[in-house]
VOGU-3710 file (C-alpha; in Angstrom, 3 decimals, decimal comma):
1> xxxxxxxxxx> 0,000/0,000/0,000  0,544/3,620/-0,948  0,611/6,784/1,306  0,434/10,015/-0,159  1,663/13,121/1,046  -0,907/14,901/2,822  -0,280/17,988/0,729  0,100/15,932/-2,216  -3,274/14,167/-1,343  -4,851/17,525/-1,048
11> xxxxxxxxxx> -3,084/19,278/-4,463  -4,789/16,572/-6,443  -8,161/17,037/-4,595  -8,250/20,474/-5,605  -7,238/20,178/-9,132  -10,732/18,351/-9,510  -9,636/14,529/-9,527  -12,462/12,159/-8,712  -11,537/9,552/-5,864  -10,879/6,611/-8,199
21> xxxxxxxxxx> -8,818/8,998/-10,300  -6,812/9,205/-6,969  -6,724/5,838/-5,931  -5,849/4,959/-9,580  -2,811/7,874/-9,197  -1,737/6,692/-5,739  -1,510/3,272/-7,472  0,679/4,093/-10,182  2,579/5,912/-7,629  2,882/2,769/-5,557
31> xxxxxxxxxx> 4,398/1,010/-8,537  7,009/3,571/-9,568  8,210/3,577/-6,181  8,331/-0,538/-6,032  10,540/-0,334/-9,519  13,727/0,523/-8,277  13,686/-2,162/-5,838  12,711/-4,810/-8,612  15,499/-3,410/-10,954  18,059/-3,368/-8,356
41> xxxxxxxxxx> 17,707/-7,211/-7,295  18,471/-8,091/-11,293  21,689/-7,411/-12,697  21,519/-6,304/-15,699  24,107/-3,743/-18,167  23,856/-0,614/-18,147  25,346/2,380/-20,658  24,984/5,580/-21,842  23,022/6,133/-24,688  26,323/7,640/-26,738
51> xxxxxxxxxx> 27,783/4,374/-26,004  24,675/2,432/-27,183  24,642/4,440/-30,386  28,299/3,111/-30,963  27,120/-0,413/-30,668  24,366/0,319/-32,770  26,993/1,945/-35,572  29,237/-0,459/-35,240  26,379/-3,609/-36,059  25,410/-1,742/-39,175
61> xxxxxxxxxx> 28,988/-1,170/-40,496  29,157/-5,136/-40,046  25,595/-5,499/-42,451  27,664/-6,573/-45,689  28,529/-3,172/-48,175  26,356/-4,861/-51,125  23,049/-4,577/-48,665  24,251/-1,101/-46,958  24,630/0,277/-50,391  20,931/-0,865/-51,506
71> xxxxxxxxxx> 19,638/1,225/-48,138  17,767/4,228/-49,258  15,804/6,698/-47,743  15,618/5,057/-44,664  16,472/6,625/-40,988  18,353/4,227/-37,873  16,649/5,716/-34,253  17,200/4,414/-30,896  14,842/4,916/-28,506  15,351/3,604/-24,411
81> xxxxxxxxxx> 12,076/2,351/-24,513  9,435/0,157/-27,244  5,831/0,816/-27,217  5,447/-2,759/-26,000  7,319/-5,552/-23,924  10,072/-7,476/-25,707  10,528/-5,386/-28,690  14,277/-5,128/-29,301  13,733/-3,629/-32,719  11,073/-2,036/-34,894
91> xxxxxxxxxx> 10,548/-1,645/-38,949  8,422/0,906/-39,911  8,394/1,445/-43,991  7,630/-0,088/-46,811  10,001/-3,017/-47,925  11,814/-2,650/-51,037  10,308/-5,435/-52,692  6,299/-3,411/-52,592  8,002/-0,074/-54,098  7,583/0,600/-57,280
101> xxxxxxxxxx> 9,975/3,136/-59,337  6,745/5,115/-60,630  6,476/6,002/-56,908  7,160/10,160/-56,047  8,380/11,446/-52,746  7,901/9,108/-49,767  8,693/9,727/-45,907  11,885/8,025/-44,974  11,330/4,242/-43,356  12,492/3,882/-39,836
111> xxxxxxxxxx> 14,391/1,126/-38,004  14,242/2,218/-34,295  16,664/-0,414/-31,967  15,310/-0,261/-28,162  18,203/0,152/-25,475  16,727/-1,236/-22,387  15,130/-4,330/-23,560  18,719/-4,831/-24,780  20,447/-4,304/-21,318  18,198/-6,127/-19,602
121> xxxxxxxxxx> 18,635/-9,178/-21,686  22,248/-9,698/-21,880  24,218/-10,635/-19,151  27,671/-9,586/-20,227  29,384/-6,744/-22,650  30,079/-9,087/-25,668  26,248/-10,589/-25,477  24,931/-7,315/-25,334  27,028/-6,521/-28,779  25,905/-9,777/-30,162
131> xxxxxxxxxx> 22,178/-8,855/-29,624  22,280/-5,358/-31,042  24,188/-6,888/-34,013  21,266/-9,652/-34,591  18,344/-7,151/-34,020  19,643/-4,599/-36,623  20,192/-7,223/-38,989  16,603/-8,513/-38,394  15,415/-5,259/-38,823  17,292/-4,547/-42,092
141> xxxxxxxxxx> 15,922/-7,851/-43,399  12,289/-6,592/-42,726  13,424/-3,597/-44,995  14,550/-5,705/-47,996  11,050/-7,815/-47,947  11,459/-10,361/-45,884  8,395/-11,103/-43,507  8,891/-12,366/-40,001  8,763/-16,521/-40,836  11,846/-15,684/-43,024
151> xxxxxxxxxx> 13,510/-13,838/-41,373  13,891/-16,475/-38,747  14,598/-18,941/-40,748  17,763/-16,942/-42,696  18,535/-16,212/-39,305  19,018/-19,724/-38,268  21,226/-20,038/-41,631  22,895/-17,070/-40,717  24,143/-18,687/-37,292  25,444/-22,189/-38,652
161> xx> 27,727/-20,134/-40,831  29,167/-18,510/-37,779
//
């Protein structure tokens, strides 16, 4: 359980908030107070996000030249955050293979990487490299055409060749 503030209790009562808009508020409250606790019991990496851009850099200098070359009009974002749970990566666009050169001007497509979900999956500097590597490389793969099903599966090819 939550306690408010008095005053805190009483700013919201005058700005008009019903009582389960309160209890609702206090409850949110509750749980942003209980997250540090959770997040300190894992251990998980951590980095700034200048360093987390490098990583990101250096996995899309290591996408082969023939398939960086082929990248047009198309914008790399990272974000600390996804809209929802376990999304390391996100393709927004339209995939090469549904353009059509008769097309005019189109809005750049956007491959936004998530940092946290990253850092809180990999245990150790190298994994965390590893993962950002395989989740731009999905997401590039989305941008050439390929739908979820195959990307996995040139994924799996992907790691026997390793």
């Amino acid at each position: 359980m939550f306690v408010w503030q008095t005053s805190q209790w009483n700013r919201l009562a005058q700005e008009g908030l019903t009582p389960s808009k309160l209890r609702e508020a206090a409850s949110f409250e509750a749980e942003k107070s209980r997250k540090p606790e959770l997040e300190s019991s894992v251990n998980h990496l951590s980095m700034g996000p200048e360093e987390f851009d490098v990583l990101v850099e250096r996995a899309f200098k290591k996408i082969p030249r023939r398939f960086r070359r082929r990248l047009a009009n198309v914008v790399l974002v990272v974000e600390q955050e996804p809209p929802r749970p376990n999304l390391l990566g996100l393709y927004q666009g339209r995939p090469l293979t549904h353009r059509s050169v008769s097309e005019g001007f189109a809005l750049p497509d956007k491959i936004t990487i998530y940092q946290g979900p990253h850092e809180r999956t990999a245990r150790t500097p190298s994994q965390l490299e590893q993962l950002v590597e395989e989740t731009v490389w999905h997401e590039i793969a989305h941008y050439f055409g390929l739908d979820e099903r195959e990307v996995r599966r040139a994924e799996i090819r992907r790691r026997r060749l390793r």
